[in-house]
N, C-alpha and C positions, 0 to 999 in steps of 0.2 A: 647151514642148518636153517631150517623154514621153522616158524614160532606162526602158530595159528591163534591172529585173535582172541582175545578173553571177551565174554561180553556180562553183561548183568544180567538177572535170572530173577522171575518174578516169587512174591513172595506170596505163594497160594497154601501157605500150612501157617500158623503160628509161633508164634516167636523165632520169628527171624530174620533178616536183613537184607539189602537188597544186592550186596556180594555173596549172598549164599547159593551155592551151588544147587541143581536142580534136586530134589526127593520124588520119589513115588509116592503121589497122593492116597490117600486112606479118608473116602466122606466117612466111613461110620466109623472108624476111630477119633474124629473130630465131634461127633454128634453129641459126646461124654458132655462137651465143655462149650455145648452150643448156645450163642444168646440168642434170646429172646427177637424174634423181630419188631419193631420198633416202628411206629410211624417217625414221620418228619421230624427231624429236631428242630430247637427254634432255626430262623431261615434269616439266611443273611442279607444285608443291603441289598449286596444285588439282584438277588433270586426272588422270580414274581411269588406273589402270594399265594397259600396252597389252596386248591381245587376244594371248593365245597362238598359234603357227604355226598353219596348216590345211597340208593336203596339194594338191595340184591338179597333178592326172596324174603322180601320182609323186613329184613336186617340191616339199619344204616350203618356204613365202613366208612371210614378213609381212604380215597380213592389210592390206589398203588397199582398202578398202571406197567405194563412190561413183561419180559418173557422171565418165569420161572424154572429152574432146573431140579428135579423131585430128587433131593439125596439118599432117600431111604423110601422103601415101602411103607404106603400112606393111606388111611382109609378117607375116602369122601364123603361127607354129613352133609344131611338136610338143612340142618342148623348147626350153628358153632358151640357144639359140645358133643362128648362123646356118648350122650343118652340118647342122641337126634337116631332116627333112621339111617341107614347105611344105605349111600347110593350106589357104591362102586369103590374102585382102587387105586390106584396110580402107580407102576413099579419106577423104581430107582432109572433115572437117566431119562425118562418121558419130561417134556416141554410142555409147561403149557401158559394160560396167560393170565396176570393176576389183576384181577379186577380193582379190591379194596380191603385194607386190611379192619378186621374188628377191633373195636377198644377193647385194649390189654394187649393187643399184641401178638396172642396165642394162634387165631384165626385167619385164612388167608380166604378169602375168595377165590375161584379162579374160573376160568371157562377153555376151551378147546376147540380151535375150526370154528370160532364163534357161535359154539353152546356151552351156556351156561352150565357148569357142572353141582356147584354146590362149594362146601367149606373144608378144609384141608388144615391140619396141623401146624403153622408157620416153621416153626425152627427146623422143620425139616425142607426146607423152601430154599433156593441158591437163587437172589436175582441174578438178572443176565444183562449181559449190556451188549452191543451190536456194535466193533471198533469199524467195519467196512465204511471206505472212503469211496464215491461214486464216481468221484471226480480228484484228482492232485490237490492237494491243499499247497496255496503259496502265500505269505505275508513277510512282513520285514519287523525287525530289532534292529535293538541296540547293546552293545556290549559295556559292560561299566567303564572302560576305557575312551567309547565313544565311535567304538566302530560301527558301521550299519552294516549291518547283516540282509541278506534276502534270505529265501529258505521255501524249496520244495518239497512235498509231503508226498512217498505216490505207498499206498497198499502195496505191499508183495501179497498177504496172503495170510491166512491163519493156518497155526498148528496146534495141533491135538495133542494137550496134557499127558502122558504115559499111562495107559491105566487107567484113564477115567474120561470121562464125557463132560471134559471143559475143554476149552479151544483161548488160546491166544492171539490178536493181532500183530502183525510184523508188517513194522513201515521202514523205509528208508529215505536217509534227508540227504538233499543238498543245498548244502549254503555256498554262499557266494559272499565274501564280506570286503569290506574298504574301509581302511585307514593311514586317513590322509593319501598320500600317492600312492600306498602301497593297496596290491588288490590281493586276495587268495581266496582258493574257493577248496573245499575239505566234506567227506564225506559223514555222516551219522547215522545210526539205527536204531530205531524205536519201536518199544513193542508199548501194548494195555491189556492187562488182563482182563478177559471178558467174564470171569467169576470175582468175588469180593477178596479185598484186600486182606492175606490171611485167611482166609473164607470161614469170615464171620458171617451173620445173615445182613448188618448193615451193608446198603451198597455205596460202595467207596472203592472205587477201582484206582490198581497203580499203571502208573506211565514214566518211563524209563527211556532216556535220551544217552546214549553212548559213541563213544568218539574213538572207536577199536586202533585207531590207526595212532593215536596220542594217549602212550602212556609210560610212566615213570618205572615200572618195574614188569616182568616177566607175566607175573600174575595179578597183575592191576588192568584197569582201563578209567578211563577220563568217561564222567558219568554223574546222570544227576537222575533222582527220581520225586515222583508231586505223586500226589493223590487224588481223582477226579470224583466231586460228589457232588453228582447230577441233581441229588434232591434239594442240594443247597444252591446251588446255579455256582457251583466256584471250582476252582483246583486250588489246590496248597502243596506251597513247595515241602519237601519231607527231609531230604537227605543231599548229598553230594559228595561226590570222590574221586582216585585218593586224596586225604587229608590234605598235603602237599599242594594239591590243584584246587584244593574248594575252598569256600567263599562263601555269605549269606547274600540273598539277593535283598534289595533293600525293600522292594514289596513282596512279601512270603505268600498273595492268596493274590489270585485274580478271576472277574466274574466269567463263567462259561456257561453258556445257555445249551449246548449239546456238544457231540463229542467231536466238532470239528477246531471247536472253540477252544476244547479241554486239550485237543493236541499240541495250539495254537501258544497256548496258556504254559503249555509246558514245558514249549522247545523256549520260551521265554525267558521263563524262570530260570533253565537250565544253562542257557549263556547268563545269566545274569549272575549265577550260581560260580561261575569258574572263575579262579582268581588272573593275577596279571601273570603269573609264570603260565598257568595251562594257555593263555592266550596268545604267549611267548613260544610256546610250543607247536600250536596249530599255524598261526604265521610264518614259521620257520626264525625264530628270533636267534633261538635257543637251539642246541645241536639234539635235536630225538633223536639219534641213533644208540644204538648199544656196540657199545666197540668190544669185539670178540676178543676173547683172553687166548690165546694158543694153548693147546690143553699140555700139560708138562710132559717131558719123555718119559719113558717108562726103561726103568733100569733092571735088564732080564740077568739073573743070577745060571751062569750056566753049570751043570755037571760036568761028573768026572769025562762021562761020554761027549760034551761039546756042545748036546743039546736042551734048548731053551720050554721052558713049557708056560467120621461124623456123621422092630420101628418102633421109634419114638411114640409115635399113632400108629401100627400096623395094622392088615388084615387079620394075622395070628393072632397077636394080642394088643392090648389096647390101655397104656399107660397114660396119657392126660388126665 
């Protein structure tokens, strides 16, 4: 019998986990219970200080720089209120590029092929984040044991959410690790979701390091997932599993300045995350086999014969 792989599935709806199986997305059934978007929160050590105002048509914003994906039909304003002039529209699944957010939150800036459009309703706004790697990402760890790891990063490629117009990146890792004499090298897969984690409007994208080939039960997989928040310069470790295999890394957040950094950051955290038995595992310490049960005989009763048998601001109408 062949047993296909389990892998971890990103967590693009609300409340839920990062073993949860894939759902068909619905943005305007999330839109009910949409936050607010948000400039900068306070910023961590490591992340430079945030970009002074610009001006845009008059109007000083918070710079929020990046591609926006339009979740609902949205109207365009002169100025950041819905009394402004009506420039134009923008339908659900159009990109475009956000300039700077107004105070309170409510206003996005944006432009398009680099013209200036005008102001657009925020919470109907998805940042976007760009996971393509140009080049193989490769760096080295350590495993809490003390192993040193290497580790090659290469893009397979993005895939397209079912039903809607977000996209995921899909990487694959090779490590190579050593301890003491002993050397082994083991395969992993890595995706980041290029929409927000839960697709909130904060952007905080997940990233999810899987080890398809080690794992403790049928429907499990050896797996760690971080959170990458580019506006804070960091990732933070989130989760790890199964229970059995995981572990807390001793540093839960490391700085990332973009998202070669954040993958870097997370295949990191991810060995750091997994305890001495999953380590036990991937080394071949430990027997990862499943030993097949022979299925019982089956006792045939014969007869007498012998034989056996998530608009918020739309064009239509205009609720802010």
């Amino acid at each position: 019998m062949v047993l296909t792989p389990v892998r971890s599935w990103p967590c693009l709806r609300r409340y839920c986990s990062p073993g949860d199986r894939p759902v068909r997305l619905g943005l305007a059934a999330i839109l009910g219970t949409a936050i607010v978007l948000t400039a900068p929160d306070a910023v961590s050590q490591d992340a430079p200080p945030p970009d002074p105002p610009v001006v845009f048509r008059g109007v000083e914003v918070e710079p929020m720089s990046g591609q926006f994906l339009v979740a609902k039909d949205v109207n365009i304003r002169s100025e950041p209120k819905t009394a402004s002039a009506r420039l134009g529209s923008l339908r659900q699944g159009t990109r475009v590029d956000g300039v700077g957010l107004v105070k309170g939150g409510a206003w996005l800036a944006v432009r398009q092929d680099g013209k200036d459009l005008g102001f657009v309703y925020a919470p109907v706004m998805l940042p976007l984040i760009d996971g393509t790697l140009d080049q193989d990402l490769t760096g080295k760890t350590k495993t809490p044991a003390g192993a040193d790891c290497g580790y090659t990063v290469h893009h397979i490629g993005k895939n397209a959410v079912e039903g809607e117009d977000l996209e995921i990146s899909d990487y694959e890792i090779a490590f190579d690790c050593a301890r003491g004499e002993q050397s082994f090298a083991f395969q992993g897969a890595m995706f980041m979701t290029e929409a927000p984690y839960l697709l909130t409007r904060k952007p905080i994208y997940q990233i999810t390091v899987d080890v398809p080939d080690v794992a403790p039960g049928i429907d499990e997989v050896l797996s760690a997932t971080s959170l990458y928040e580019p506006r804070k310069g960091r990732t933070v470790f989130d989760s790890a599993g199964p229970e059995s295999f995981a572990d807390r890394p001793e540093k839960r957040t490391r700085a990332s300045a973009d998202v070669r950094e954040a993958l870097g950051a997370a295949i990191a955290l991810a060995i750091e995350s997994w305890s001495d038995t999953a380590w036990g595992a991937i080394a071949g310490d430990t027997v990862a086999e499943r030993e097949e049960t022979p299925e019982p005989e089956m006792s045939v009763q014969t007869g007498p014969e012998g034989s056996g048998d998530k608009p918020a601001e739309t064009a239509p109408s205009e609720t802010p």
